[in-house]
N, C-alpha and C positions, 0 to 999 in steps of 0.2 A: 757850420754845424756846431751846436752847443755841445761842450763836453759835459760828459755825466761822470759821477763817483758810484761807488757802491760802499755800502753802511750795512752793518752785521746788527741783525736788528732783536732783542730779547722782547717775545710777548708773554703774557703772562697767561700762560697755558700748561697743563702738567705735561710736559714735552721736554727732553731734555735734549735741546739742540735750541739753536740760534738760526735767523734766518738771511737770507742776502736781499738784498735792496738796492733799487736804482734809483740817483736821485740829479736830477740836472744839474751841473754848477758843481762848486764845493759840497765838499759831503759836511753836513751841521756836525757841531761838537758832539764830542761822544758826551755822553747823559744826555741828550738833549729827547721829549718826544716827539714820535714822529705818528702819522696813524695814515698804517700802510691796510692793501686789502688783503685779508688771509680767507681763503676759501669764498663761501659767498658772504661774507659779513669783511665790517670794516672794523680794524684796530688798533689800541693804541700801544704802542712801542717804546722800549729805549736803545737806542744806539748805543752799544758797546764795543763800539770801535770798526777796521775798517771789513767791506766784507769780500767777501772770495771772489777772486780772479778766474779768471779765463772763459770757458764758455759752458753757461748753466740754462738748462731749458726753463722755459717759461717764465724768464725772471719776469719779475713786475715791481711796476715805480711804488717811488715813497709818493703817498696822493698830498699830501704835506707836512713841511715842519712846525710843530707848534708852542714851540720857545724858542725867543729869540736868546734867552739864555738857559745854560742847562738847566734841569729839573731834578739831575743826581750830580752831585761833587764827585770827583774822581776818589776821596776820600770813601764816600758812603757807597762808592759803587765797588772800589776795594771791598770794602764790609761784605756786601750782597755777594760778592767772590767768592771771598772765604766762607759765609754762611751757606751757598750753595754746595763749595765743594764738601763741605766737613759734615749738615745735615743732609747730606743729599735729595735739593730742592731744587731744581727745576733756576734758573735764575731770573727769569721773569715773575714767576711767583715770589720772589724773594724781594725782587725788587717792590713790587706791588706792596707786599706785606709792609715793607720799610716805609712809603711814601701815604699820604692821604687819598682816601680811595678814588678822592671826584678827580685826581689825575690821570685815572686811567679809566674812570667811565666815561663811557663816547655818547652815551644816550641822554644826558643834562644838559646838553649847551642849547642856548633860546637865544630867537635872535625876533625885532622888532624893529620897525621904522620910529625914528627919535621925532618926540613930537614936536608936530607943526613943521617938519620936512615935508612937501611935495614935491618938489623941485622948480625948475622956473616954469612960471605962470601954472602953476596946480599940475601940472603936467612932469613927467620924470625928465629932469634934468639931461640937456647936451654933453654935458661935462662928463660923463658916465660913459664905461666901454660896456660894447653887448653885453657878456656877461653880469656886469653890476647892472646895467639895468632891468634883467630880465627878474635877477633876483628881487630888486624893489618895487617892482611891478607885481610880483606874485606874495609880498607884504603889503600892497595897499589894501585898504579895505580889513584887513585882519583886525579882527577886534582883541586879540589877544596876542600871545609870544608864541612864535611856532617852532617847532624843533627843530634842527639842523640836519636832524638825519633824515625825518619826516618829508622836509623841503627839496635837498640833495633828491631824495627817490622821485619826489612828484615833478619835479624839474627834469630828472635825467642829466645833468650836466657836468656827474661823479664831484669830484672834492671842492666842494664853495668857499676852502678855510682861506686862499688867497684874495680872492674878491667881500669874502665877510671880514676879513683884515683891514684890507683898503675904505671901507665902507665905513668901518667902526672908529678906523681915525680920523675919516674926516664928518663925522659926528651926522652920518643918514643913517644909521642904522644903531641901532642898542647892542650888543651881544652880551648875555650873561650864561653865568656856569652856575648851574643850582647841582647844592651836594647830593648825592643819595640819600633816602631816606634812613634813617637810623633803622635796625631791624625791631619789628612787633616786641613789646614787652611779652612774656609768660610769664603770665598768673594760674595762682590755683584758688580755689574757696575753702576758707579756713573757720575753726571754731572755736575762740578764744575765751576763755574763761576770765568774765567782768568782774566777777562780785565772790571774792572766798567766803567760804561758810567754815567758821572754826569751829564752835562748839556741834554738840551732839542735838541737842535742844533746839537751836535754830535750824538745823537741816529738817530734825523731824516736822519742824512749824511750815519750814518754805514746799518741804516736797510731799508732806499729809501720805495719798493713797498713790501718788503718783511716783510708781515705784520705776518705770523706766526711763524717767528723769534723770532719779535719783544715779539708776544704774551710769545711764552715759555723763554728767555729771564725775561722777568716780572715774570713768574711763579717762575721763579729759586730764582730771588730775594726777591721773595714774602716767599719765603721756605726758607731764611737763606741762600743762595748762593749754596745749593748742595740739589741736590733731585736723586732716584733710575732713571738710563735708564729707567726701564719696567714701572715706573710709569708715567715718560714721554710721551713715546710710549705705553703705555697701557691705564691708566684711563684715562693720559691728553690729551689723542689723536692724540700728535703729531708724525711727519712721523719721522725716521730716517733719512731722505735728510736733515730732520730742523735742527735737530741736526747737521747732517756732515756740513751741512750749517756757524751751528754758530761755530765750531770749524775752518773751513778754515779761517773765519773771526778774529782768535784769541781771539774768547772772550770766551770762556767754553772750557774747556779741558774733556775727558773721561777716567776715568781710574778705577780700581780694588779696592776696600776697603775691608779690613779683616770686618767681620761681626762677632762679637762677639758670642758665645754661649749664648743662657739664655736657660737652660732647663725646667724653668716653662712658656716659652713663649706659650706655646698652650694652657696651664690652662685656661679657665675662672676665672673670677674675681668676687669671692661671697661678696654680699653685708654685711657690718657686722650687727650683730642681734639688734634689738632694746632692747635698756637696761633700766627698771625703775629701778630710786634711791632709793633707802630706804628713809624712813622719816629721818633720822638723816644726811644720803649724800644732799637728797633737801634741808635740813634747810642750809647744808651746800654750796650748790650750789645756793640759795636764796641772801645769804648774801655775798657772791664773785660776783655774777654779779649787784646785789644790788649797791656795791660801785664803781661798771664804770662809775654810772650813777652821781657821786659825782665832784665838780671840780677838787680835789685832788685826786684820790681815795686813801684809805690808804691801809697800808700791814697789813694782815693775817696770823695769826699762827694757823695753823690747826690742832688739834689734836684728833688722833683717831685709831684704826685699822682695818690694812687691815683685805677683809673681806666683 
């Protein structure tokens, strides 16, 4: 009978607990990942150390390990420690945030038959155990990279990462990790004022009868030379023709601006609490604003503790 270890496994879930795992053989170094199944989905893990003894319902196996060297230094996995215990963050999350994300996405790995592999005589290869064969058999004919999770389901034969190991060294099979997509740019439409008009004379020559030009024109530069289209044509109420207007005219151009992310931009803004001094903070706030009122005022050495 093979002996098994069990590994305490951090997923990067808002959950603040760690989970136990069962894994054949030595249990892999702590940092190392592992992508065990958690509910009906599969994922990926770090091993921080060993995991709980004696008898736990429903354990379930590590479906594999997928570093053969760590992926967290016991150093940075210290860090992720202390950063969990002090922000009170989950440490899977923690870890996550520390590492490149395409380490713990499970849904980028592609895998492909290496070309001009069939095996002997066109046909898949003797040398292959069931397993590796069935997998190269359901790559032939793919005209493209298929997913790993995609193939795992349509197979039925749970975790392929052993057999797409063995395959990849010995050069049948491609496997690559494609990173996540970087997230969408946000933009907004903006309206930039091209061309200043300094004198008085030339504004009245460029904008003649065309008095609500003239108007949003002013607004622009009343706003620092660039304001939002919608606010234009929204709160400011001007039409779009004013706009196409003063762009034919060369003086505002339109165009797209990246819009920053703020993700407490919805928050409300709570007002801060009103704070009384202590008697010994007044005396000392007494005697600080006391000498503004001096010609010189002089410097302060304040002594005391926080508190």
């Amino acid at each position: 009978m093979t002996a098994r270890s069990r590994v305490d496994v951090a997923l990067p879930l808002p959950i603040f607990r760690t989970f136990t795992y069962e894994v054949p053989g030595a249990a892999p170094p702590i940092g190392s990942r592992v992508l065990v199944p958690f509910r009906r989905k599969e994922r990926i893990g770090w091993v921080v150390g060993p995991g709980e003894e004696g008898s736990i319902r429903g354990l379930r196996p590590v479906l594999t390990v997928l570093d053969e060297e760590p992926a967290v230094s016991n150093d940075l996995l210290a860090l992720c420690r202390w950063m969990s215990a002090y922000y009170s963050s989950p440490l899977g999350i923690t870890l996550r945030a520390a590492l490149p994300s395409v380490l713990s996405d499970v849904s980028r790995d592609y895998v492909s038959l290496q070309a001009g592999y069939q095996g002997s005589g066109g046909a898949v290869g003797t040398e292959l155990r069931p397993r590796e064969r069935r997998i190269v058999e359901a790559l032939r004919g793919r005209d493209a990279p298929q997913r790993v999770a995609t193939l795992r389901k349509s197979m039925g034969m749970g975790s392929l990462w052993p057999e797409i190991r063995s395959l990849t060294a010995r050069r049948m099979i491609h496997h690559e990790t494609v990173p996540p997509p970087p997230p969408p740019v946000k933009t907004r439409r903006v309206v930039r004022i091209a061309r200043h008009l300094e004198a008085l004379g030339e504004r009245e020559e460029v904008f003649g009868r065309a008095t609500r030009q003239a108007e949003a024109y002013g607004f622009l530069e009343a706003a620092g030379g660039t304001a939002e289209l919608a606010t234009l044509t929204g709160t400011e109420g001007f039409s779009r023709s004013v706009v196409a207007g003063l762009e034919e005219k060369g003086l505002v151009e339109v165009a797209d601006e990246e819009e920053f992310r703020d993700p407490f931009s919805d928050v409300p803004a709570v007002a801060p609490p009103d704070l009384t001094p202590t008697p010994d903070q007044q005396a000392a706030l007494d005697a600080l604003v006391g000498g503004l009122d001096e010609e010189r005022p002089p410097p302060f050495l304040l002594q005391g503790i926080t508190g």
